[in-house]
SEMAR-512113 format. One line per 2 residues: number of its first residue (from 0); their letters; for each residue x, y, z of C-alpha. Coordinates in steps of 0.05 Angstrom, whole numbers, plus 5000, padded with zeros to 4 digits. Example, Ala and Ser with C-alpha at 12.3 -4.5 7.8 and 13.67 -1.06 7.14 Angstrom:
0> as> 5246,4910,5156  5273,4979,5143 $
END
This chain:
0> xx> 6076,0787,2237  6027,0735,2218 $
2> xx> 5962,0773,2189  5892,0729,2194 $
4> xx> 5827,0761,2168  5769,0749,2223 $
6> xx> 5702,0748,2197  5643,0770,2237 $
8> xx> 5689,0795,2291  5641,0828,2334 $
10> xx> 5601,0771,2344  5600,0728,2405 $
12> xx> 5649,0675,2393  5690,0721,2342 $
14> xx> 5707,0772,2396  5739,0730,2440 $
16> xx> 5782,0690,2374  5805,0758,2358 $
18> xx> 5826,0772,2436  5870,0710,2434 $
20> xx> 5893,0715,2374  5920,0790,2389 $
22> xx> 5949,0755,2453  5991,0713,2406 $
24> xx> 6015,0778,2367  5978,0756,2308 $
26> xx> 5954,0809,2270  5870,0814,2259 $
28> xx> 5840,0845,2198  5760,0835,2232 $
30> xx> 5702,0845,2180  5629,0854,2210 $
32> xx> 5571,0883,2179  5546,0897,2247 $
34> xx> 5469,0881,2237  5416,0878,2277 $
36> xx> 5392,0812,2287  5401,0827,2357 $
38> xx> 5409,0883,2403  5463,0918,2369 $
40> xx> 5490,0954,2435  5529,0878,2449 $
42> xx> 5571,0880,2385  5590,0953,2395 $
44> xx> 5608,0937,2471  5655,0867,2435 $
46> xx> 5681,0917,2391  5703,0980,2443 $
48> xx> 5747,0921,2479  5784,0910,2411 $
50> xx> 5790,0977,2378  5847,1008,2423 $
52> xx> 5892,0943,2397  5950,0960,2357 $
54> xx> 5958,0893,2312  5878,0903,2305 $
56> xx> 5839,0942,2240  5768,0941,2227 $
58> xx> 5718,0949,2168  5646,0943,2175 $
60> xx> 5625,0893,2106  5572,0842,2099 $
62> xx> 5609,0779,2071  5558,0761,2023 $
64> xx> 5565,0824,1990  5608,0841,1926 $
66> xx> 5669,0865,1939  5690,0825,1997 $
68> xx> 5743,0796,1945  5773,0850,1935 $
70> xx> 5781,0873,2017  5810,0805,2029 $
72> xx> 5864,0824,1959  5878,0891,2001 $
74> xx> 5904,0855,2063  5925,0786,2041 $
76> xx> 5925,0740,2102  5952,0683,2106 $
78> xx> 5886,0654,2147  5822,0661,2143 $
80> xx> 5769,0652,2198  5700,0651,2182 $
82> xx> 5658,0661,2229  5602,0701,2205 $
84> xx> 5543,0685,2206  5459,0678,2233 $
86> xx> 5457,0639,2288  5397,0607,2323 $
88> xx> 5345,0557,2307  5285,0585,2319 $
90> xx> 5295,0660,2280  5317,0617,2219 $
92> xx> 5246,0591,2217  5218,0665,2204 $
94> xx> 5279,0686,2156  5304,0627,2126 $
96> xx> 5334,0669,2065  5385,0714,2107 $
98> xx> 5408,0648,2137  5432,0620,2066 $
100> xx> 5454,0688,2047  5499,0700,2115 $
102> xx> 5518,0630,2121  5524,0598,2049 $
104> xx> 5537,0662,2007  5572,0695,2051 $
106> xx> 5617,0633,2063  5625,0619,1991 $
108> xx> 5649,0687,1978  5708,0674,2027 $
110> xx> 5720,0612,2000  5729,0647,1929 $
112> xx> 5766,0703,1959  5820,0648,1983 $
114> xx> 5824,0612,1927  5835,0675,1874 $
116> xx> 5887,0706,1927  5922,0634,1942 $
118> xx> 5911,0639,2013  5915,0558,2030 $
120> xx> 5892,0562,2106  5807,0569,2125 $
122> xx> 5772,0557,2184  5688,0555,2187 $
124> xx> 5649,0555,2250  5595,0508,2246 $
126> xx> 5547,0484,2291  5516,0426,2337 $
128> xx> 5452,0431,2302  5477,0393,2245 $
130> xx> 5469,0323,2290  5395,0326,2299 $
132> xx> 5369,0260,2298  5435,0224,2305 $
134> xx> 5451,0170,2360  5499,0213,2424 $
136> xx> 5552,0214,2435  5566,0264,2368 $
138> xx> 5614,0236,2329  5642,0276,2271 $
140> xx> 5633,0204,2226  5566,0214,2233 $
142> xx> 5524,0226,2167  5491,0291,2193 $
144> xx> 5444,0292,2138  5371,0306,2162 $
146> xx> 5379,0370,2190  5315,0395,2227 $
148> xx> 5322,0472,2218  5338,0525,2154 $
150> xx> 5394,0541,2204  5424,0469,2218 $
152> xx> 5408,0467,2137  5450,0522,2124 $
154> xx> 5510,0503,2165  5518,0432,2135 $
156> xx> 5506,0463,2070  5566,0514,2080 $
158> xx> 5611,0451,2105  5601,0413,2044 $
160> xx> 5619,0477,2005  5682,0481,2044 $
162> xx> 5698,0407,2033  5692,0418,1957 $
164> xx> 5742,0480,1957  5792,0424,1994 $
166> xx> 5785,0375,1948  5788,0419,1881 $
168> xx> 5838,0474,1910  5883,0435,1961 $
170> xx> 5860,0488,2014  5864,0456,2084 $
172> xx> 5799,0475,2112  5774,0461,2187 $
174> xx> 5707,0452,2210  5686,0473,2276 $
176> xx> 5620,0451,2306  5608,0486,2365 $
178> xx> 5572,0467,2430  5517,0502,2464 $
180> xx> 5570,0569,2466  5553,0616,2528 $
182> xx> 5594,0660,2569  5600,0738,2588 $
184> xx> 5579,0783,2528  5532,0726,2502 $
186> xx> 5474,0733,2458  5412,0761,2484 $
188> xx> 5373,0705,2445  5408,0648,2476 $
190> xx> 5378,0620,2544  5438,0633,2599 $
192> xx> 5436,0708,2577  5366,0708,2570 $
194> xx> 5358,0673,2640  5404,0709,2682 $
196> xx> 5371,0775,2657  5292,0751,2669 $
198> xx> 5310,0731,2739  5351,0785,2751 $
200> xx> 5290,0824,2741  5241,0783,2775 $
202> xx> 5207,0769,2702  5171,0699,2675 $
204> xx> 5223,0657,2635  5198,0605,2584 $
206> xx> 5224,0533,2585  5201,0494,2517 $
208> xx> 5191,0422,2551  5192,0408,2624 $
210> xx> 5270,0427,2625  5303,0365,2630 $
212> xx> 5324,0364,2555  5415,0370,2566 $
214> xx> 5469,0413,2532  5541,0412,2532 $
216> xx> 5548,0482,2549  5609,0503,2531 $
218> xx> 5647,0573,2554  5666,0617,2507 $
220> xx> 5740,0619,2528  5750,0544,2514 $
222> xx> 5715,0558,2450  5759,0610,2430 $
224> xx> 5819,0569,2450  5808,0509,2403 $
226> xx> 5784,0553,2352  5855,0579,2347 $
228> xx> 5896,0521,2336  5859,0508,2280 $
230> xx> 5919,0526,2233  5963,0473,2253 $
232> xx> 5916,0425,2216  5923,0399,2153 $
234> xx> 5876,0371,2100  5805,0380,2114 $
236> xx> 5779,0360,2180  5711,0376,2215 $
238> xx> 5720,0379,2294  5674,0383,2352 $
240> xx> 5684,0428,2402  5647,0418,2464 $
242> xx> 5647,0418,2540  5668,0365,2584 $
244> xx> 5599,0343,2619  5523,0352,2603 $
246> xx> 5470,0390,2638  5403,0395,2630 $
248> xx> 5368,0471,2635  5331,0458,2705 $
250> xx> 5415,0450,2738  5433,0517,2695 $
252> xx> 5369,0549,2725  5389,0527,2787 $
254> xx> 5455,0555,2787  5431,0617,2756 $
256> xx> 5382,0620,2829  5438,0606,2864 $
258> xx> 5494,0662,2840  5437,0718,2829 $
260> xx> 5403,0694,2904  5337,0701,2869 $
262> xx> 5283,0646,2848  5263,0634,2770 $
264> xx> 5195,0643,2754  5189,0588,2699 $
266> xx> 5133,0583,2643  5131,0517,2616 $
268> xx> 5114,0504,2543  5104,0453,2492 $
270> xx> 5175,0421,2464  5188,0454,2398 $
272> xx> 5202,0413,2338  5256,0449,2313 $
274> xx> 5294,0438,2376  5336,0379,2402 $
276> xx> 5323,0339,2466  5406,0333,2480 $
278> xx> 5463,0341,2461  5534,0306,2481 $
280> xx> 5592,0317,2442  5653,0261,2425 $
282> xx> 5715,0312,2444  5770,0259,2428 $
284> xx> 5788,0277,2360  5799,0348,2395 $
286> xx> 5841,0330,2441  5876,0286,2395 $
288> xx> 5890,0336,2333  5894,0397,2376 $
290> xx> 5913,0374,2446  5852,0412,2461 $
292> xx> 5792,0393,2523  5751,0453,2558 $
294> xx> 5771,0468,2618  5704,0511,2651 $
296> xx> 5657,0472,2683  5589,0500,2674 $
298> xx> 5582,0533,2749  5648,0566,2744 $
300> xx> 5627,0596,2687  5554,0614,2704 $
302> xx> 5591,0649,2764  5637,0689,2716 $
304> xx> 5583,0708,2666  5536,0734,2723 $
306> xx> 5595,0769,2754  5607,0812,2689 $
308> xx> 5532,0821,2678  5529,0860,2742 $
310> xx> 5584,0889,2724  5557,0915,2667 $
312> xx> 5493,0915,2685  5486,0996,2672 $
314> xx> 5472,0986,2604  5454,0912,2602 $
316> xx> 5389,0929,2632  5361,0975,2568 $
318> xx> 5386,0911,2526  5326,0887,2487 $
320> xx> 5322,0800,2485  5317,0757,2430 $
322> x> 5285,0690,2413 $
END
Protein backbone atom coordinates (compact mmCIF):
# COMPACT_ATOMS: atom_id res chain seq x y z
CA UNK A 1 0.00 0.00 0.00
CA UNK A 2 1.27 3.27 -1.25
CA UNK A 3 1.82 5.59 2.00
CA UNK A 4 1.69 9.68 1.18
CA UNK A 5 2.19 12.14 4.08
CA UNK A 6 -0.64 14.98 3.85
CA UNK A 7 0.25 18.16 5.33
CA UNK A 8 -2.29 20.43 6.84
CA UNK A 9 -4.91 17.79 6.46
CA UNK A 10 -7.69 19.36 8.16
CA UNK A 11 -7.73 22.28 6.20
CA UNK A 12 -10.14 23.03 3.51
CA UNK A 13 -8.68 21.73 0.39
CA UNK A 14 -6.53 19.05 2.40
CA UNK A 15 -9.62 17.25 3.69
CA UNK A 16 -11.07 16.51 0.70
CA UNK A 17 -7.16 15.31 -1.00
CA UNK A 18 -7.06 13.01 1.84
CA UNK A 19 -10.89 11.70 1.11
CA UNK A 20 -9.79 10.80 -2.44
CA UNK A 21 -6.81 9.67 -1.84
CA UNK A 22 -8.28 7.06 0.88
CA UNK A 23 -10.78 6.29 -2.06
CA UNK A 24 -7.78 5.15 -4.03
CA UNK A 25 -6.50 2.90 -1.04
CA UNK A 26 -3.62 5.03 -0.61
CA UNK A 27 -2.54 5.23 2.72
CA UNK A 28 -2.60 9.06 4.54
CA UNK A 29 -0.18 9.94 7.27
CA UNK A 30 -2.17 13.83 7.75
CA UNK A 31 -0.10 16.38 9.92
CA UNK A 32 -2.07 19.56 11.17
CA UNK A 33 -1.23 21.76 13.94
CA UNK A 34 -4.84 22.62 14.09
CA UNK A 35 -4.61 26.47 14.82
CA UNK A 36 -6.79 28.97 15.16
CA UNK A 37 -6.62 31.29 12.45
CA UNK A 38 -10.14 30.50 12.07
CA UNK A 39 -12.96 29.04 13.83
CA UNK A 40 -11.44 25.93 14.92
CA UNK A 41 -14.87 23.95 15.16
CA UNK A 42 -14.47 23.52 10.91
CA UNK A 43 -11.14 21.62 11.11
CA UNK A 44 -12.36 19.36 13.90
CA UNK A 45 -15.76 18.75 11.89
CA UNK A 46 -12.93 17.88 8.35
CA UNK A 47 -11.23 15.84 10.74
CA UNK A 48 -14.37 13.56 12.49
CA UNK A 49 -15.14 12.57 8.62
CA UNK A 50 -11.54 11.14 8.36
CA UNK A 51 -10.68 9.65 11.73
CA UNK A 52 -12.91 6.39 11.51
CA UNK A 53 -10.65 5.49 8.14
CA UNK A 54 -8.57 2.56 8.39
CA UNK A 55 -5.56 3.47 5.87
CA UNK A 56 -5.80 7.02 7.78
CA UNK A 57 -3.31 8.16 11.06
CA UNK A 58 -3.09 11.51 12.46
CA UNK A 59 -0.67 13.72 14.47
CA UNK A 60 -1.33 17.17 15.34
CA UNK A 61 2.46 19.16 14.39
CA UNK A 62 3.12 22.53 13.11
CA UNK A 63 5.40 22.01 9.96
CA UNK A 64 7.66 24.79 10.71
CA UNK A 65 8.54 23.31 13.83
CA UNK A 66 11.69 21.11 14.68
CA UNK A 67 11.14 17.79 14.53
CA UNK A 68 8.89 17.51 11.59
CA UNK A 69 12.05 15.62 10.04
CA UNK A 70 12.10 13.23 12.11
CA UNK A 71 7.92 12.34 11.91
CA UNK A 72 8.29 12.24 8.16
CA UNK A 73 11.77 9.47 9.00
CA UNK A 74 9.04 7.56 11.23
CA UNK A 75 6.58 6.92 8.36
CA UNK A 76 8.59 7.25 5.16
CA UNK A 77 6.20 8.00 2.31
CA UNK A 78 6.83 7.82 -0.78
CA UNK A 79 4.79 11.37 -1.46
CA UNK A 80 4.55 14.21 -0.02
CA UNK A 81 1.69 16.79 -0.21
CA UNK A 82 2.07 20.03 1.19
CA UNK A 83 -0.56 21.76 1.75
CA UNK A 84 -0.15 23.62 4.86
CA UNK A 85 -0.35 26.66 5.16
CA UNK A 86 -2.06 30.66 5.97
CA UNK A 87 -4.29 31.43 3.52
CA UNK A 88 -5.94 34.77 2.66
CA UNK A 89 -4.89 38.13 1.52
CA UNK A 90 -6.14 40.38 3.70
CA UNK A 91 -5.04 38.59 7.40
CA UNK A 92 -1.49 38.41 5.90
CA UNK A 93 -1.50 42.18 5.98
CA UNK A 94 -1.90 42.18 9.98
CA UNK A 95 0.53 38.98 10.48
CA UNK A 96 2.79 38.94 7.78
CA UNK A 97 5.43 36.83 9.96
CA UNK A 98 3.16 33.60 10.55
CA UNK A 99 2.63 33.69 6.76
CA UNK A 100 6.53 33.17 5.99
CA UNK A 101 6.75 30.94 8.94
CA UNK A 102 3.58 28.53 7.77
CA UNK A 103 4.21 28.92 4.24
CA UNK A 104 8.13 29.34 3.62
CA UNK A 105 9.46 27.61 6.82
CA UNK A 106 7.15 25.32 7.12
CA UNK A 107 7.57 24.33 3.39
CA UNK A 108 11.26 24.29 3.57
CA UNK A 109 11.24 21.95 6.35
CA UNK A 110 9.34 19.40 4.11
CA UNK A 111 11.45 20.03 1.48
CA UNK A 112 14.52 19.02 3.79
CA UNK A 113 12.63 16.23 5.30
CA UNK A 114 12.42 14.70 1.57
CA UNK A 115 15.56 15.25 0.60
CA UNK A 116 17.44 13.67 3.91
CA UNK A 117 14.80 10.60 3.74
CA UNK A 118 15.15 10.28 -0.34
CA UNK A 119 11.61 10.63 -0.82
CA UNK A 120 11.74 11.90 -4.81
CA UNK A 121 7.91 12.84 -5.16
CA UNK A 122 6.43 16.61 -3.62
CA UNK A 123 3.50 18.40 -4.33
CA UNK A 124 2.92 22.35 -3.00
CA UNK A 125 -0.33 24.11 -3.11
CA UNK A 126 0.08 27.50 -4.24
CA UNK A 127 -2.10 30.11 -5.07
CA UNK A 128 -3.77 32.58 -7.75
CA UNK A 129 -2.50 35.51 -5.93
CA UNK A 130 0.83 35.07 -7.32
CA UNK A 131 -0.60 36.71 -10.94
CA UNK A 132 -1.47 40.05 -9.60
CA UNK A 133 -0.79 42.50 -12.14
CA UNK A 134 -0.34 40.08 -15.01
CA UNK A 135 -2.27 40.27 -18.40
CA UNK A 136 -5.55 37.20 -18.16
CA UNK A 137 -5.81 34.71 -19.16
CA UNK A 138 -3.08 33.22 -16.31
CA UNK A 139 -0.62 31.53 -17.90
CA UNK A 140 1.92 29.54 -15.84
CA UNK A 141 4.89 31.32 -18.34
CA UNK A 142 4.03 34.25 -16.76
CA UNK A 143 6.84 36.06 -14.62
CA UNK A 144 4.61 36.34 -11.47
CA UNK A 145 7.00 38.60 -9.88
CA UNK A 146 5.24 41.71 -8.27
CA UNK A 147 3.19 40.10 -5.91
CA UNK A 148 0.74 42.59 -4.17
CA UNK A 149 0.30 40.85 -0.72
CA UNK A 150 2.84 39.21 2.21
CA UNK A 151 0.58 36.25 1.33
CA UNK A 152 0.91 36.20 -2.64
CA UNK A 153 4.78 37.04 -1.38
CA UNK A 154 4.96 34.11 0.52
CA UNK A 155 3.57 31.61 -1.94
CA UNK A 156 5.92 32.58 -4.86
CA UNK A 157 8.58 32.64 -2.42
CA UNK A 158 7.88 28.88 -1.30
CA UNK A 159 7.65 27.93 -5.27
CA UNK A 160 11.01 29.15 -5.97
CA UNK A 161 12.21 27.18 -2.91
CA UNK A 162 10.67 24.14 -4.36
CA UNK A 163 12.16 24.75 -7.80
CA UNK A 164 15.63 24.93 -6.19
CA UNK A 165 15.22 21.46 -4.30
CA UNK A 166 14.37 20.14 -8.16
CA UNK A 167 17.13 21.40 -9.66
CA UNK A 168 19.85 20.51 -6.85
CA UNK A 169 18.11 17.18 -5.60
CA UNK A 170 16.36 15.75 -8.85
CA UNK A 171 13.04 15.80 -6.77
CA UNK A 172 10.05 16.10 -9.18
CA UNK A 173 8.10 18.76 -7.55
CA UNK A 174 4.50 20.07 -8.71
CA UNK A 175 3.13 23.32 -8.24
CA UNK A 176 -0.39 23.85 -7.82
CA UNK A 177 -1.97 27.31 -8.03
CA UNK A 178 -5.33 27.16 -7.04
CA UNK A 179 -8.45 29.14 -8.08
CA UNK A 180 -10.79 31.00 -6.00
CA UNK A 181 -11.36 27.29 -3.95
CA UNK A 182 -15.04 27.15 -2.36
CA UNK A 183 -17.27 24.39 -1.64
CA UNK A 184 -19.08 22.67 1.56
CA UNK A 185 -16.85 22.87 4.72
CA UNK A 186 -15.18 26.11 3.33
CA UNK A 187 -13.48 28.76 5.21
CA UNK A 188 -15.42 31.10 7.22
CA UNK A 189 -13.10 33.97 5.90
CA UNK A 190 -13.75 33.35 2.32
CA UNK A 191 -16.83 35.19 0.68
CA UNK A 192 -19.31 32.10 -0.51
CA UNK A 193 -19.14 30.83 3.22
CA UNK A 194 -19.21 34.13 4.52
CA UNK A 195 -22.25 35.05 2.17
CA UNK A 196 -24.40 32.20 2.43
CA UNK A 197 -24.18 32.57 6.29
CA UNK A 198 -24.91 36.64 6.44
CA UNK A 199 -27.95 36.14 4.33
CA UNK A 200 -28.95 33.20 5.90
CA UNK A 201 -29.28 35.32 8.84
CA UNK A 202 -30.71 38.35 7.40
CA UNK A 203 -27.23 40.24 8.30
CA UNK A 204 -25.32 43.23 6.15
CA UNK A 205 -22.55 41.61 3.86
CA UNK A 206 -19.64 43.81 2.64
CA UNK A 207 -18.69 43.89 -1.04
CA UNK A 208 -15.09 45.78 -1.51
CA UNK A 209 -15.91 47.51 -5.04
CA UNK A 210 -19.27 47.69 -6.62
CA UNK A 211 -19.12 43.68 -7.16
CA UNK A 212 -18.42 43.28 -10.57
CA UNK A 213 -14.67 42.42 -10.01
CA UNK A 214 -14.75 38.06 -11.48
CA UNK A 215 -13.30 34.78 -10.05
CA UNK A 216 -12.88 31.45 -11.35
CA UNK A 217 -14.51 29.85 -8.57
CA UNK A 218 -13.50 26.62 -8.45
CA UNK A 219 -15.22 23.57 -6.27
CA UNK A 220 -13.36 21.89 -3.98
CA UNK A 221 -13.99 18.40 -5.48
CA UNK A 222 -12.36 19.33 -8.86
CA UNK A 223 -9.66 20.77 -6.78
CA UNK A 224 -9.06 17.79 -4.93
CA UNK A 225 -9.19 15.74 -8.07
CA UNK A 226 -6.28 17.41 -10.00
CA UNK A 227 -4.48 17.78 -6.91
CA UNK A 228 -4.15 13.99 -6.91
CA UNK A 229 -2.66 13.18 -10.12
CA UNK A 230 -0.03 15.19 -9.32
CA UNK A 231 2.34 12.09 -8.93
CA UNK A 232 2.29 11.02 -12.37
CA UNK A 233 4.34 14.12 -13.20
CA UNK A 234 7.74 14.31 -13.66
CA UNK A 235 10.35 17.10 -13.43
CA UNK A 236 9.15 20.24 -11.94
CA UNK A 237 6.06 21.73 -13.28
CA UNK A 238 3.81 24.54 -11.79
CA UNK A 239 -0.01 23.97 -12.85
CA UNK A 240 -3.11 26.00 -12.62
CA UNK A 241 -5.97 24.64 -11.43
CA UNK A 242 -9.07 26.49 -12.08
CA UNK A 243 -12.73 26.42 -13.02
CA UNK A 244 -14.10 26.37 -16.37
CA UNK A 245 -15.95 29.94 -16.61
CA UNK A 246 -15.70 33.33 -14.68
CA UNK A 247 -18.15 35.06 -12.51
CA UNK A 248 -18.22 38.11 -11.00
CA UNK A 249 -19.54 38.29 -7.02
CA UNK A 250 -23.00 40.19 -7.86
CA UNK A 251 -24.02 36.41 -10.15
CA UNK A 252 -22.62 34.37 -6.88
CA UNK A 253 -24.77 36.75 -4.72
CA UNK A 254 -27.44 36.15 -6.85
CA UNK A 255 -27.38 32.57 -6.76
CA UNK A 256 -26.74 32.60 -3.14
CA UNK A 257 -30.57 34.71 -3.10
CA UNK A 258 -31.79 32.36 -5.15
CA UNK A 259 -30.99 28.75 -3.33
CA UNK A 260 -31.42 30.36 0.34
CA UNK A 261 -34.99 32.30 -1.11
CA UNK A 262 -33.71 35.28 0.82
CA UNK A 263 -32.35 38.81 -0.46
CA UNK A 264 -28.58 40.06 0.40
CA UNK A 265 -28.29 43.08 2.18
CA UNK A 266 -25.06 44.42 0.53
CA UNK A 267 -22.60 47.17 2.05
CA UNK A 268 -20.51 48.49 -0.57
CA UNK A 269 -16.97 49.60 0.13
CA UNK A 270 -13.95 51.05 -1.32
CA UNK A 271 -11.83 48.38 -3.63
CA UNK A 272 -8.93 47.24 -1.52
CA UNK A 273 -5.49 47.42 -2.82
CA UNK A 274 -4.38 44.29 -1.84
CA UNK A 275 -7.10 42.62 -3.82
CA UNK A 276 -7.38 41.76 -7.56
CA UNK A 277 -10.10 43.02 -9.96
CA UNK A 278 -10.21 39.24 -11.85
CA UNK A 279 -9.10 36.48 -12.25
CA UNK A 280 -9.22 33.79 -15.33
CA UNK A 281 -7.12 30.91 -15.33
CA UNK A 282 -5.28 29.17 -18.71
CA UNK A 283 -6.45 25.32 -17.77
CA UNK A 284 -4.74 23.73 -20.91
CA UNK A 285 -1.59 22.63 -19.53
CA UNK A 286 -4.05 20.80 -16.94
CA UNK A 287 -5.83 19.12 -19.13
CA UNK A 288 -2.88 18.36 -21.10
CA UNK A 289 -0.36 16.87 -18.28
CA UNK A 290 -3.15 15.49 -16.20
CA UNK A 291 -6.17 14.96 -18.48
CA UNK A 292 -7.69 17.11 -15.87
CA UNK A 293 -10.79 20.15 -16.51
CA UNK A 294 -13.41 20.90 -13.52
CA UNK A 295 -16.37 19.68 -14.00
CA UNK A 296 -18.86 21.96 -11.31
CA UNK A 297 -20.22 24.84 -12.68
CA UNK A 298 -20.51 27.47 -10.11
CA UNK A 299 -24.54 27.09 -9.49
CA UNK A 300 -24.30 23.43 -9.07
CA UNK A 301 -22.05 23.92 -6.62
CA UNK A 302 -23.49 26.94 -4.76
CA UNK A 303 -26.58 24.56 -4.62
CA UNK A 304 -24.50 21.71 -2.99
CA UNK A 305 -22.63 23.94 -0.51
CA UNK A 306 -25.91 25.57 0.70
CA UNK A 307 -27.48 22.14 0.84
CA UNK A 308 -24.79 20.86 3.41
CA UNK A 309 -24.81 24.20 5.28
CA UNK A 310 -28.36 23.56 6.25
CA UNK A 311 -27.52 20.50 6.83
CA UNK A 312 -25.25 21.32 9.20
CA UNK A 313 -26.48 24.28 10.12
CA UNK A 314 -26.84 23.11 14.04
CA UNK A 315 -23.52 24.04 14.72
CA UNK A 316 -22.69 26.25 11.73
CA UNK A 317 -24.70 28.92 13.23
CA UNK A 318 -22.29 29.43 16.62
CA UNK A 319 -19.37 29.47 13.90
CA UNK A 320 -17.54 32.76 14.39
CA UNK A 321 -16.47 34.57 10.53
CA UNK A 322 -13.33 35.63 9.40
CA UNK A 323 -11.92 38.35 7.18
Amino acid sequence: MEKILLTGCCGFIASKVAEKLLEKGYFVFGLDEMNNAYDIRLKQYRLQQLEGQKNFRFLKQDISEPGTADIVRSFMPSIIINLAARAGVRASMDDPFIYFRANLTGTLNMLEAAKNCGIKKFVLASTSSVYAGEEMPFSESLPVNRPISPYAASKKSAEVTCYTYHYLYDMDITVFRYFTVYGPAGRPDMSIFKFIKLIDEEKEITVYGNGTQSRNFTYVDDIAEGTIRAPRLKGFNTVNLGGNQTNSLNELISLIEKYLGKKARIVYKKFQKTDIYATWADIDKAKKLLGWQPETCLEKGVMETIEWYKQNYGWLKDVELAD
